[in-house]
C-alpha positions in Angstrom: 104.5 48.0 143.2 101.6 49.9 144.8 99.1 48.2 146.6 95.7 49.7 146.7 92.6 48.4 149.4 89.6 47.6 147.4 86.4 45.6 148.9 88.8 44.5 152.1 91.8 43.2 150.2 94.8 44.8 148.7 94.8 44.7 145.4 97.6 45.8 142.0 96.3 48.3 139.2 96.4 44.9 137.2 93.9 43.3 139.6 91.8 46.3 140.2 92.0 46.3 136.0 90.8 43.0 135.6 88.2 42.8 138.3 86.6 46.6 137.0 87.5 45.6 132.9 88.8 49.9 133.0 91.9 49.7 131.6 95.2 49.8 133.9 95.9 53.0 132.2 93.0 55.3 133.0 93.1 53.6 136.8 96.9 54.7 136.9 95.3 58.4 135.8 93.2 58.5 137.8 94.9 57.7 140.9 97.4 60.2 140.1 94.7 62.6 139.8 94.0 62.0 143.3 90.6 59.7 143.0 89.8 57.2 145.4 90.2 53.7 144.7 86.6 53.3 144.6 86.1 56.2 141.8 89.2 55.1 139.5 87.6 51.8 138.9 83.9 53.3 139.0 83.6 56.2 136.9 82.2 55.7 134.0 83.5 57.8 131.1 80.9 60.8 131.5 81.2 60.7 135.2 85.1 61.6 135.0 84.1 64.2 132.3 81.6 66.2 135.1 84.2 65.7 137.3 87.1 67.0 135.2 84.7 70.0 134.6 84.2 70.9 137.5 88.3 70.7 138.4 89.0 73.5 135.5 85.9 75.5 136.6 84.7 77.6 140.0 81.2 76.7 140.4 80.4 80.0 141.8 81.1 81.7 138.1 78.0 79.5 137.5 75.7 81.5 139.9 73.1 83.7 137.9 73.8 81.5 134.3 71.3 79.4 132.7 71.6 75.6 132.8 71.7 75.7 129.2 74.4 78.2 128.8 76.3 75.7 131.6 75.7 72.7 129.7 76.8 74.6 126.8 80.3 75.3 128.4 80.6 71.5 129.9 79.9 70.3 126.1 82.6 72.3 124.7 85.2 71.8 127.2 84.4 68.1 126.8 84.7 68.1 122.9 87.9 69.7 123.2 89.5 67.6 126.1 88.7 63.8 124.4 85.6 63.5 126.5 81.8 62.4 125.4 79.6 65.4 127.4 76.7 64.1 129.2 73.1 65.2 128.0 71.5 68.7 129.4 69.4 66.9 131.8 72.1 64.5 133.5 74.5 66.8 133.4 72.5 69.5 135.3 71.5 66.3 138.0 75.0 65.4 138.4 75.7 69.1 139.4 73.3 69.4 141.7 74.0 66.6 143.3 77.9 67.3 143.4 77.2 71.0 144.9 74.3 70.6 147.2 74.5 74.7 147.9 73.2 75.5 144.4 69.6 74.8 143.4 68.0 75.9 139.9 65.2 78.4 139.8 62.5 78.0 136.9 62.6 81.2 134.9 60.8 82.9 131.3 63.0 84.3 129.1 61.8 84.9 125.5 59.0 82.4 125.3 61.4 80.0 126.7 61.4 78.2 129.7 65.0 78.4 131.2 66.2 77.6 134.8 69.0 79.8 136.8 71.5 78.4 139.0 71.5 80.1 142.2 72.7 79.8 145.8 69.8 77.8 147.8 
């Protein structure tokens, strides 16, 4: 049985279960995925969807798109891997927070206020 250190003690996927309520499934996952002990039993749902995301992608595709374009992608590969996408605004927060490189540049296009990722 694997033993995992969480808050100073070692701890099961049963006991890390119980004392997150995630079930021992998605921990097991996400261990395998290669999350820390702190993530598995803290992501919430949404969280491990931005993070997924940005697994399957290259952020540096994203360089020159709009946010909305990017959210756009994120909400379709979410849909279609069993995920519930995070709205625009959180999702583009959780991005720039994740890549601290990229920064968003306000922008007109078509009587439309847009903002372009870019390298800061």
């Amino acid at each position: 049985m694997n033993m995992y250190e969480y808050k100073g003690r070692l701890c099961s996927t049963n006991e890390l279960s119980e004392m997150s309520g995630i079930p021992v499934a998605t921990i097991r996952s996400r261990l395998r995925k290669g999350y820390s002990v702190n993530e598995a039993v803290q992501l919430t749902p949404t969280d491990e969807s931005v993070l997924e995301f940005n697994d399957a992608s290259f952020w540096e595709d994203w360089l020159g798109m709009s946010t909305s374009y990017l959210h756009e992608i994120y909400w379709r590969w979410s849909i279609s891997n069993g995920y519930s996408p995070l709205s625009k605004i959180p999702f583009v927060r959780q991005i720039m927070r994740m890549y601290p490189q990229l920064k968003t540049v306000p922008t007109r296009k078509e009587n439309e206020c847009c903002r372009i990722i870019r390298l800061k």
